[in-house]
C-alpha positions as CSV (number, residue, x, y, z in Angstrom):
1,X,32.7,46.8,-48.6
2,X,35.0,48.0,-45.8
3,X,37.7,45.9,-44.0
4,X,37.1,45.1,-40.8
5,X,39.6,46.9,-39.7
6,X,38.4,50.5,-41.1
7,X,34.7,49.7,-39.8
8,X,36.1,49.2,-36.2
9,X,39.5,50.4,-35.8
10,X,43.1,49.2,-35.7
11,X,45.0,49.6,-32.5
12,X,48.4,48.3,-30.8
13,X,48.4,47.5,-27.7
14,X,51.7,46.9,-25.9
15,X,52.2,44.7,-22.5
16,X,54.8,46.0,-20.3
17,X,54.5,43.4,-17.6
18,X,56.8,44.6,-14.8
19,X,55.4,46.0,-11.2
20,X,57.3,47.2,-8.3
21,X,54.2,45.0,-6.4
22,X,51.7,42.7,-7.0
23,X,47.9,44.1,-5.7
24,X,45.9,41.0,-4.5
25,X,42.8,41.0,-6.7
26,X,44.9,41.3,-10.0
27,X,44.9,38.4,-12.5
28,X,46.5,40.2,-15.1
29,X,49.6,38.9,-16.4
30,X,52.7,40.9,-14.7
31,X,55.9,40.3,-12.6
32,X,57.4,41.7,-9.3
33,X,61.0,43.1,-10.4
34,X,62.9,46.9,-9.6
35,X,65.5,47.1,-11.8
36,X,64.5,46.1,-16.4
37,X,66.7,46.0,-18.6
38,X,65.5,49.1,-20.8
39,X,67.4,49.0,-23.7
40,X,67.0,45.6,-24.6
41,X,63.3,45.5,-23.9
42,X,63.2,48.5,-26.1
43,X,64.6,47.0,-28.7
44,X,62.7,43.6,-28.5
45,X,59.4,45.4,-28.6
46,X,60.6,47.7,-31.7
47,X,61.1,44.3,-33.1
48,X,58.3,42.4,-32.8
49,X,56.5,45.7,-33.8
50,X,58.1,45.9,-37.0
51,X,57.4,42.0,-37.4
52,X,53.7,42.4,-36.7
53,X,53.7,45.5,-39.6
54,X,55.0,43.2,-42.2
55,X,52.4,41.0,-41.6
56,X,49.3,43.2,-41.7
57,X,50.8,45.7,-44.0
58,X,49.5,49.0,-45.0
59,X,46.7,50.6,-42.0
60,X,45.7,53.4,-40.2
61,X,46.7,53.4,-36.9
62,X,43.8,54.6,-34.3
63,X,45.4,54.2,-31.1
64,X,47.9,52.9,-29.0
65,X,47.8,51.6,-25.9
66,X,50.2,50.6,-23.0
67,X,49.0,47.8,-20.5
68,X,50.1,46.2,-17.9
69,X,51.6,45.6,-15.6
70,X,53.0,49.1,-14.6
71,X,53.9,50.6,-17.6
72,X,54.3,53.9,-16.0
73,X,57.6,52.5,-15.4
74,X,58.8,52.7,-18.6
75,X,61.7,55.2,-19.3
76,X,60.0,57.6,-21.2
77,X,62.2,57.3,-24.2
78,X,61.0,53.6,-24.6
79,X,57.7,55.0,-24.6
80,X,58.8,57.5,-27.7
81,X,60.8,54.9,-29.3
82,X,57.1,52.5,-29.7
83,X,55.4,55.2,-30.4
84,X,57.6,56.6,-33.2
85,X,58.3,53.4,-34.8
86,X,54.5,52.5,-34.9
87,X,53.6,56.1,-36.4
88,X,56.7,55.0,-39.3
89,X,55.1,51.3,-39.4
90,X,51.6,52.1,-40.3
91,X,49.9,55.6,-41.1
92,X,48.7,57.3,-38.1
93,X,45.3,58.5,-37.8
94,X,45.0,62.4,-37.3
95,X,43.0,62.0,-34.1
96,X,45.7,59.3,-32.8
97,X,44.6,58.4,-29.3
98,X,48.2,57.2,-27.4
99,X,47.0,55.9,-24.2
100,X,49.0,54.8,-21.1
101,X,48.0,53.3,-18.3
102,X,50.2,55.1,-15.0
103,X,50.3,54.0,-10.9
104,X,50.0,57.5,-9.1
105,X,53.4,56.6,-6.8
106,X,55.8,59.6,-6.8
107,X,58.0,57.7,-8.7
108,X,55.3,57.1,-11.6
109,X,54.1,60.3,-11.7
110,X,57.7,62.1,-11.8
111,X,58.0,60.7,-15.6
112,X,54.5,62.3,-16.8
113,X,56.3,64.7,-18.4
114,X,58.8,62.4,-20.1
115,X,55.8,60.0,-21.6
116,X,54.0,63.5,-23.2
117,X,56.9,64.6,-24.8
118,X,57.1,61.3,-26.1
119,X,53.8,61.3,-27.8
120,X,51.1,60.4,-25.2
121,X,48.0,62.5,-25.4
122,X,46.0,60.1,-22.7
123,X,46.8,59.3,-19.3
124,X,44.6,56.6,-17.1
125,X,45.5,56.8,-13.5
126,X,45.0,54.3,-11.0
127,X,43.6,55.4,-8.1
128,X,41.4,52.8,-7.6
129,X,40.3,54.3,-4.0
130,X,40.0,57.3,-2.2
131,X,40.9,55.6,1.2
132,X,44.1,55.3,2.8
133,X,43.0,52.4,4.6
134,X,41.2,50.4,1.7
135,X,44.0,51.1,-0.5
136,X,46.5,49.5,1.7
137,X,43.9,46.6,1.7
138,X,44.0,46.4,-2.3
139,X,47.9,46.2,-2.2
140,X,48.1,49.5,-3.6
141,X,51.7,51.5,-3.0
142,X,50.5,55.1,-3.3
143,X,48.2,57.1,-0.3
144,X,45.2,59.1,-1.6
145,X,47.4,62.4,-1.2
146,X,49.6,60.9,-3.6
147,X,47.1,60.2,-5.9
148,X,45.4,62.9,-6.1
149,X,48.8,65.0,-7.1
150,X,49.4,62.4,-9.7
151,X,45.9,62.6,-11.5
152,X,46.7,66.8,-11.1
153,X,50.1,66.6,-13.1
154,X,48.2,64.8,-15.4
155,X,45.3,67.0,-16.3
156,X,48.2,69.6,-16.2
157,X,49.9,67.5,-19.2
158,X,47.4,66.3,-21.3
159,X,43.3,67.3,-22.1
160,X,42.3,63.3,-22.2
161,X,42.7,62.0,-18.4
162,X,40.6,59.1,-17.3
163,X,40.3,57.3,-13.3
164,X,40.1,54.2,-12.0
165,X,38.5,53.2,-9.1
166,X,37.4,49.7,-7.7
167,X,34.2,49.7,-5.5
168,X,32.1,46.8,-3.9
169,X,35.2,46.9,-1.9
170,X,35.5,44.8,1.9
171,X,33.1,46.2,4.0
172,X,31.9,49.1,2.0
173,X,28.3,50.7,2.7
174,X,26.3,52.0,0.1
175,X,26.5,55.3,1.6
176,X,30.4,55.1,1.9
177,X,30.9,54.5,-1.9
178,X,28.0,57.2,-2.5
179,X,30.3,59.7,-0.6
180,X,33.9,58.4,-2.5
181,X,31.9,58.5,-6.0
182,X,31.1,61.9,-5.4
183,X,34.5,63.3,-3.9
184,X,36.2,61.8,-7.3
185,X,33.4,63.4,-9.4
186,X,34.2,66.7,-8.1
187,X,37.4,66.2,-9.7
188,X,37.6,63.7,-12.3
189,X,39.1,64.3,-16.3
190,X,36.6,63.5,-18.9
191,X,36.7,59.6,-18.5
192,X,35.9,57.2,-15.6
193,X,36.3,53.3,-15.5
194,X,34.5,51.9,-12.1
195,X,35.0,48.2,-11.4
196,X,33.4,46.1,-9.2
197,X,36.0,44.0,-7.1
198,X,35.9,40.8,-8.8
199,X,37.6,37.8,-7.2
200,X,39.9,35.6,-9.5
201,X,41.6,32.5,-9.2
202,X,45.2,32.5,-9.0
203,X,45.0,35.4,-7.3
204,X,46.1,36.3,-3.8
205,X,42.2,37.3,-3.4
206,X,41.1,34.2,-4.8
207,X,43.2,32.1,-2.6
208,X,41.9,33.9,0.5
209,X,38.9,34.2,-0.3
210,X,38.6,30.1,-1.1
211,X,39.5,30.0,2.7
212,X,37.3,31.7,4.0
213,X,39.8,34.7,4.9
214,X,37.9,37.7,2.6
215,X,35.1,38.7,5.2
216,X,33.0,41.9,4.4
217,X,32.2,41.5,0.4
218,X,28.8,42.5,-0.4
219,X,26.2,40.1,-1.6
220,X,23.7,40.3,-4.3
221,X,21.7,43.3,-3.1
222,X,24.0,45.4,-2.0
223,X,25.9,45.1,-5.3
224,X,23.1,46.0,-7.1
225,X,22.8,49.0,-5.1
226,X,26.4,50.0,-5.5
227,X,25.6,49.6,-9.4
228,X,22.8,51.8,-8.9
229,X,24.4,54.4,-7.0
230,X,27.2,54.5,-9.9
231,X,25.0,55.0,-12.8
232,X,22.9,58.1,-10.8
233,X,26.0,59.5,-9.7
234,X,27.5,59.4,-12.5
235,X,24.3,60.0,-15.1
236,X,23.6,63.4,-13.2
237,X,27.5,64.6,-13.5
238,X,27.3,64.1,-17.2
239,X,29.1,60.6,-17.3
240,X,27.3,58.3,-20.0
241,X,27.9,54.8,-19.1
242,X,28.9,54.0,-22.6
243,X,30.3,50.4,-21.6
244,X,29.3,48.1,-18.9
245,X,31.9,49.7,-16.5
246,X,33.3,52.8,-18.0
247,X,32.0,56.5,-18.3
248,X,32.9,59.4,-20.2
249,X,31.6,62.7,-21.3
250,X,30.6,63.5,-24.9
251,X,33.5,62.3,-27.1
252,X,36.0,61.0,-24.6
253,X,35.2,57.7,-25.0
254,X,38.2,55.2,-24.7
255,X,38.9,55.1,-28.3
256,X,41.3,52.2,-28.2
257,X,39.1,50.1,-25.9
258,X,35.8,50.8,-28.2
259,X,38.1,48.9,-30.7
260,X,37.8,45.3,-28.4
261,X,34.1,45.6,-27.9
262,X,33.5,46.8,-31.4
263,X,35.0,43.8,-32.8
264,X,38.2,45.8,-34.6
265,X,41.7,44.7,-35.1
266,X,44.4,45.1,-33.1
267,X,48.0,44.3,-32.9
268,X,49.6,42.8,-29.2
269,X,53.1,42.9,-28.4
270,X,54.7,42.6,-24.7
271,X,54.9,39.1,-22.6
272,X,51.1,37.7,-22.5
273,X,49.9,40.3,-25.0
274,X,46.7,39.3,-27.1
275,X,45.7,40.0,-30.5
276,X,43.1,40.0,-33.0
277,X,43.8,40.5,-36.8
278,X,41.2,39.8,-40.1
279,X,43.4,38.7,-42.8
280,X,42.7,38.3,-46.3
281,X,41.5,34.9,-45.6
282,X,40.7,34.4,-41.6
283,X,40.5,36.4,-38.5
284,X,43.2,35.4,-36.4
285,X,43.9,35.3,-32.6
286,X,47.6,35.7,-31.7
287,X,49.4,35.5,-28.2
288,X,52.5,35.9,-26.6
289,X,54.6,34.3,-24.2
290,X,53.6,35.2,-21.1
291,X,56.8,34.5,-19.0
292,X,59.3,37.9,-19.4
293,X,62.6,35.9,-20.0
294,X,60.2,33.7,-22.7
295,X,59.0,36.4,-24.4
296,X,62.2,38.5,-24.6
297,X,64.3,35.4,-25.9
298,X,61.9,34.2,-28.5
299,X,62.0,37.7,-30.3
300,X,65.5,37.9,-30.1
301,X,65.5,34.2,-31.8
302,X,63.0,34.7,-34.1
303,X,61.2,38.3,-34.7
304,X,58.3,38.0,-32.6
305,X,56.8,36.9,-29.1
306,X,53.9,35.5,-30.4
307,X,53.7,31.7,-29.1
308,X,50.6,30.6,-30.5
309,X,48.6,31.9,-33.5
310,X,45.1,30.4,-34.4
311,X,42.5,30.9,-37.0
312,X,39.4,31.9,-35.4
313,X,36.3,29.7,-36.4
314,X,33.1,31.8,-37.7
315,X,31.3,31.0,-35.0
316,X,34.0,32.0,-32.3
317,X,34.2,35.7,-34.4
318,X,30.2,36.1,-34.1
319,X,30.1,34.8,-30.5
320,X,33.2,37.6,-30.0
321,X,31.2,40.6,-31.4
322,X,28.1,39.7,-29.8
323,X,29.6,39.1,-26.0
324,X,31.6,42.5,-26.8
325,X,28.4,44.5,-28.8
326,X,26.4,44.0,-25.4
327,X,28.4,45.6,-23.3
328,X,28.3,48.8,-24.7
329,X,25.2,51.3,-24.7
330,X,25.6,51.9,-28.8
331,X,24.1,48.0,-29.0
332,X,25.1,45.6,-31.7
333,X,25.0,45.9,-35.2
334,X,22.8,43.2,-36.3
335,X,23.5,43.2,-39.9
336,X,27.4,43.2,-39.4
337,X,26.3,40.4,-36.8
338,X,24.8,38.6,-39.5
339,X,27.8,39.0,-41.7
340,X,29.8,37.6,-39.4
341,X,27.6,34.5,-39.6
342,X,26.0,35.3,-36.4
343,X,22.3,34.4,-35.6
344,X,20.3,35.3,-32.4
345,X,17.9,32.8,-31.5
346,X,14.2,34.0,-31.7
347,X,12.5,32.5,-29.1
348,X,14.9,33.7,-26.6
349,X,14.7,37.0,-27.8
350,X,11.1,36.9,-27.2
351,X,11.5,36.3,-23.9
352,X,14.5,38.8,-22.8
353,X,12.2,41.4,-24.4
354,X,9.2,40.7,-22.3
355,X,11.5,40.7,-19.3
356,X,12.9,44.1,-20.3
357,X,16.6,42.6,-20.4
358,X,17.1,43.8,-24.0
359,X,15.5,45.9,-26.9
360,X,15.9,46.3,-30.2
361,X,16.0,49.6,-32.6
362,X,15.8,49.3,-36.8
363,X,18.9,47.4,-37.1
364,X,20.4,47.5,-33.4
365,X,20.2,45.2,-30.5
366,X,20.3,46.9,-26.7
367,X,20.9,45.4,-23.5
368,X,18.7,47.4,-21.1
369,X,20.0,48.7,-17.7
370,X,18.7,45.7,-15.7
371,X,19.8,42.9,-18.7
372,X,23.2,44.8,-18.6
373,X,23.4,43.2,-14.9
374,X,22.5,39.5,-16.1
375,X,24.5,40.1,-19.3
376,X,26.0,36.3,-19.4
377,X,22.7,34.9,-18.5
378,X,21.2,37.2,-21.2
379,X,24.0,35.8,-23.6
380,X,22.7,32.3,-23.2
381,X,19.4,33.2,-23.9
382,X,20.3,34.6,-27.4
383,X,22.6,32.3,-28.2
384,X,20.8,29.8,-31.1
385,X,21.1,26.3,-29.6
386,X,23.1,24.0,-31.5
387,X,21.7,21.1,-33.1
């Protein structure tokens, strides 16, 4: 039988959790700073790298993938220097998918060039709107002119260029995001990923909006129309909605992400970086310090900037691969479920069916369009009840 690892891929991802800014609705973890010191970070994450290849030993390497934070303000030869020492660490994969995450500012943009020639062969840009006026709202430091030139360089670069955008924006019509949806379609790579503004605690969002101070969000129908209006749009321009919120054309899939919902293996290194590893005797679930100066002195101390590192229950891994399965179009494997010790309760599965919220194929289990939009709901349904 396979490892889990070679049925859903291995990937590292890598947290670089500086920003020249912190945007309002974002919860992820990352830290307002202008000036890093490159060389040392460089060397930490080399480091903690090399520990986290001792421990899992020999692989193939799928993808790589820098987060963030801004990581588009790396120096480019930090970029090559991960990039290298994973390819030396573990065996690359031929198809290799080296991802990074970029902010369309001048500044950003200007080291496109750098990251390529460092190894990247995947650029997702974050334009997240295609209005002056609404990005200034969302904290965002570039103008739509800006963007656009960004996301240009970058098709320029490499073939593998995906967009972000954010709708269910303040005040945004139905028609308005119909008419931004369709201007980025005219020219978007072969990859979109189209969230709907969420509102988090802890963030500046959050805090506002707990005071009232966030007019203009939509409610529950017009959200449901802005859903709508993505999957047409997007459907008829040759986009398959292959997870809840991203799109690609044939083959463009986000190869590192399809390793999370698959229920793969992956390596995190970087302040607050996450990890999930099946061992020869338990699947693990590592994470880092989240606080930079933490992180940084803990693998100069010790090897690594892991903080806490926890054998995953059997149930927690099944629970895992069936929240992650549902989101994406290709369904879940039931047997894997099953050999994961995962159950789905019958009754419940009954009932989602009549309602249309899922459906099942030979060995596969779908969430339909409309369970896709009650998916948590729809979780609890097929969850078996515990005794």
């Amino acid at each position: 039988m396979m490892e889990n690892w070679q049925e859903a891929g291995f990937g590292l991802y890598v947290h670089w959790p500086f920003c020249a800014a912190k945007c309002p609705y974002c919860d992820f973890n990352s830290h307002i700073t202008d000036r890093v010191e490159q060389d040392r970070w460089r060397a930490a994450l080399l480091r903690d790298i090399d520990y986290w290849a001792e421990r899992t030993g020999p692989r193939i390497l799928t993808s790589i993938f820098f987060g963030g934070g801004t990581p588009s303000m790396m120096v480019p030869e930090t970029v090559a220097a991960i990039i290298d020492r994973a390819r030396t660490r573990w065996t690359a994969a031929n198809d290799l998918e080296v991802t990074l995450e970029a902010n369309p500012t001048s500044v950003d943009a200007g080291r496109f060039s750098g990251f390529v020639d460092g190894g990247v062969n995947r650029i997702s840009v974050g334009l997240q709107a295609l209005n002056d006026q609404d990005l200034k709202q969302l904290g965002r430091l570039h103008s739509v002119s800006e963007g656009r030139i960004a996301f240009d360089l970058a098709k320029e670069l490499v073939d593998r260029v995906s967009c972000d955008l954010i709708y269910a924006r303040q005040d945004q019509s139905a028609k308005a995001w119909e008419q931004e949806l369709a201007q980025a379609l005219t020219f978007a790579g072969d990859h979109l990923s189209l969230y709907q503004l969420t509102i988090e605690d802890g963030t500046a969002f959050g805090r506002r909006h707990a005071a009232g101070r966030l007019p203009g969000l939509p409610d529950e129908d017009l959200s449901v129309d802005l859903w709508n209006i993505t999957q047409d749009l997007c459907s008829a321009a040759g986009y398959r909605r292959y997870e809840t919120s991203n799109h690609a054309r044939a083959g463009a899939e986000s190869r590192h992400n399809t390793i999370y919902w698959r229920g793969g293996d992956w390596v995190g290194v970087g302040p607050g970086a996450h990890g999930r590893l099946t061992m020869p005797t338990a699947r693990i679930a590592s994470e880092a310090a989240p606080m930079p100066d933490a992180w940084i002195t803990r693998v100069e101390k010790t090897g690594t900037g892991t903080m806490r590192e926890s054998v995953l229950p059997q149930q927690e891994v099944a629970e895992e691969f069936l929240l992650m399965g549902l989101r994406l179009q290709e369904g879940l494997d039931l047997d894997r479920y099953a050999r994961l010790g995962g159950s789905i309760d019958a009754d419940g599965l009954s009932r989602m069916m009549a309602q249309g919220f899922v459906r099942t194929n030979k060995n596969r289990l779908y969430a339909t369009e409309s369970g896709t939009l009650l998916l948590n709901s729809v979780l609890v349904e097929l969850s078996p009840v515990e005794a």
